[in-house]
Backbone as JSON, one array per atom type, in Angstrom:
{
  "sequence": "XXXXXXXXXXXXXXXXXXXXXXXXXXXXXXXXXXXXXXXXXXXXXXXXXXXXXXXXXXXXXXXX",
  "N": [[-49.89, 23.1, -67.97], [-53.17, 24.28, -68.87], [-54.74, 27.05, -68.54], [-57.75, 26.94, -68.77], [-57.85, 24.28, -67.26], [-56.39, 24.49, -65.0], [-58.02, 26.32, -63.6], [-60.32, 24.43, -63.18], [-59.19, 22.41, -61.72], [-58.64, 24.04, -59.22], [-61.45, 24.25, -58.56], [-62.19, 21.66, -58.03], [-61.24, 21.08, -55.83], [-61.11, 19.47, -52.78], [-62.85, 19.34, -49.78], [-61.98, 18.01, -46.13], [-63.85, 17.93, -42.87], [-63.93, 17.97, -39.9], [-64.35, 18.0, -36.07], [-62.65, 19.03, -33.48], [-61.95, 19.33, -30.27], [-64.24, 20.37, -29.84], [-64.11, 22.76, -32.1], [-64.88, 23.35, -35.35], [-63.05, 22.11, -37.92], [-61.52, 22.59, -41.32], [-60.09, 20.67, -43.57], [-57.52, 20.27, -46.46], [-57.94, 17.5, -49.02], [-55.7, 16.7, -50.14], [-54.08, 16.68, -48.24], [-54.65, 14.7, -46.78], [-54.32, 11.54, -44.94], [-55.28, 9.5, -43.83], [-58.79, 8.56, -42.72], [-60.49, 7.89, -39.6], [-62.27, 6.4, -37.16], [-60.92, 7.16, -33.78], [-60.8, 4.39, -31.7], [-59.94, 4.11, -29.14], [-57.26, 4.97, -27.0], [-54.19, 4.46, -25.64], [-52.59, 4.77, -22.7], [-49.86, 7.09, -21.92], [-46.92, 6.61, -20.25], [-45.3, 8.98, -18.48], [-46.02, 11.06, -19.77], [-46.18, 14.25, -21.61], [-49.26, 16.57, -20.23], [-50.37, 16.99, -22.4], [-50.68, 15.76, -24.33], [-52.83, 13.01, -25.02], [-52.67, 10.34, -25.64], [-52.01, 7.05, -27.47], [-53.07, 6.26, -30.45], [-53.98, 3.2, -32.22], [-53.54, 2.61, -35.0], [-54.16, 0.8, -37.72], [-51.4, 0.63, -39.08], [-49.29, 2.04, -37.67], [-48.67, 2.98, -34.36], [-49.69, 6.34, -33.17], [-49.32, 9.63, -31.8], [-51.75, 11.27, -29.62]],
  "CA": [[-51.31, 23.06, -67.67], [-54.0, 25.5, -69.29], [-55.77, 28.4, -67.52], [-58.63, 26.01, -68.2], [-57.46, 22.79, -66.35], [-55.78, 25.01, -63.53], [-59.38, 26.64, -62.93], [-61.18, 23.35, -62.94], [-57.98, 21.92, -60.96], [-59.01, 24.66, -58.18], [-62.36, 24.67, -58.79], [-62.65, 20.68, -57.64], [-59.94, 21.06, -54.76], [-61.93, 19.39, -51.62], [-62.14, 18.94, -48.17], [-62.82, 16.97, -44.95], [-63.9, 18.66, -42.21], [-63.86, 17.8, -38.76], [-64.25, 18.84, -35.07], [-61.88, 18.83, -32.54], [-62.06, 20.29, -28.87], [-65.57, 21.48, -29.92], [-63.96, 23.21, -32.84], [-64.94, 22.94, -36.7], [-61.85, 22.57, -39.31], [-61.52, 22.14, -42.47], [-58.63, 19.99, -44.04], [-57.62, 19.74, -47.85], [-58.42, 16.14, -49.15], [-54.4, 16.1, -50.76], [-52.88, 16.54, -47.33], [-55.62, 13.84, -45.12], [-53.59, 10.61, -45.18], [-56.13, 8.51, -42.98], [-59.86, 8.75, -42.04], [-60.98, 6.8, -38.97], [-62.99, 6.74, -35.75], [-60.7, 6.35, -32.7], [-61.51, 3.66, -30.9], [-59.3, 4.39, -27.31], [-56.35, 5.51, -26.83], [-53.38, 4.1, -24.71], [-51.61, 6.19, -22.2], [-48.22, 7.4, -22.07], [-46.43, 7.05, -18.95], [-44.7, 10.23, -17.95], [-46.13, 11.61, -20.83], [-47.01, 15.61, -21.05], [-50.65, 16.45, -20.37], [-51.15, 17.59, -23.79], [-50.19, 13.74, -24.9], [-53.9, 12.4, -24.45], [-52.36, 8.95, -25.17], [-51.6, 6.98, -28.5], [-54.16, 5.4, -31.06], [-53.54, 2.07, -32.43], [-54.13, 2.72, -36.06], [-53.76, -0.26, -38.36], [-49.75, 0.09, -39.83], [-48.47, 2.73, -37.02], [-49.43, 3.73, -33.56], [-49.99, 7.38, -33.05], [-49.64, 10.61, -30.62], [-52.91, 12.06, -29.94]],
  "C": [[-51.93, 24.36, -68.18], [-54.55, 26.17, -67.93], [-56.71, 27.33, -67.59], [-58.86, 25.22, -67.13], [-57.34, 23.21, -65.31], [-57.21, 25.76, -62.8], [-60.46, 25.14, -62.56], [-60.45, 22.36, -61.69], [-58.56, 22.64, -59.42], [-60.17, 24.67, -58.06], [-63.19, 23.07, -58.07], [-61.71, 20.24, -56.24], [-61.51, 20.75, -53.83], [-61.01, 18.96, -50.42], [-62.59, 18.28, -47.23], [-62.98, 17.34, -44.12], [-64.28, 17.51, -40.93], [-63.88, 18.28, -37.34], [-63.44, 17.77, -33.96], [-61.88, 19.86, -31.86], [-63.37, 21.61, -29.56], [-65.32, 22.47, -31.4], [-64.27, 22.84, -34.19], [-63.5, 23.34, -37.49], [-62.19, 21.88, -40.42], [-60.28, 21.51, -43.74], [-59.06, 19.57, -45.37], [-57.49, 18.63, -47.81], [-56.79, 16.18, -49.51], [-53.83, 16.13, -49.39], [-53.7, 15.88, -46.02], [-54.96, 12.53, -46.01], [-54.53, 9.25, -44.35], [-57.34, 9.45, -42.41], [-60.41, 8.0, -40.98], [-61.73, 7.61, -37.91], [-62.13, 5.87, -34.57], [-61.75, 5.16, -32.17], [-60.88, 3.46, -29.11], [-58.04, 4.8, -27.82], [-55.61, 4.6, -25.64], [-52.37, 5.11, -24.13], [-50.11, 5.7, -21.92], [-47.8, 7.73, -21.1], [-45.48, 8.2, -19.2], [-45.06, 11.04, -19.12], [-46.52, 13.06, -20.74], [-48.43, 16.1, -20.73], [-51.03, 16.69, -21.54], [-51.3, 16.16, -24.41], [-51.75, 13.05, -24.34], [-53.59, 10.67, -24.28], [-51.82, 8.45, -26.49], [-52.44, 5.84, -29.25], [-53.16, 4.8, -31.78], [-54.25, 1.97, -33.94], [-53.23, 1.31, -36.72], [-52.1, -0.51, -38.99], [-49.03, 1.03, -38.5], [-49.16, 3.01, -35.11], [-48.73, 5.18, -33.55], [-50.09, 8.21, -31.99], [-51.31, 10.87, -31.0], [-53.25, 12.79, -29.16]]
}
């Protein structure tokens, strides 16, 4: 790869940003594997409190 390409390469690098627990982040687009809007959560018996429960995303369910 040229110096060119590798500046234009970094130069179009994006991201998706999001808030969680009130917080703003900002996540590179190569390492976001799914975008959605929970829609509930199912809880996890004996689960730790940090374990809010587990979303029911279309191929896997999920900690969350």
């Amino acid at each position: 790869m040229s110096a060119e390409e590798n500046e234009f390469e970094q130069a179009t690098e994006g991201f998706v940003t999001v808030v969680a627990g009130g917080q703003l982040f900002g996540l590179r687009l190569d390492r976001v594997r799914d975008v959605f809007v929970p829609r509930g959560l199912s809880q996890v018996p004996l689960a730790p409190p940090e374990v809010a429960g587990l979303l029911n995303l279309p191929r896997r369910p999920a900690p969350a």
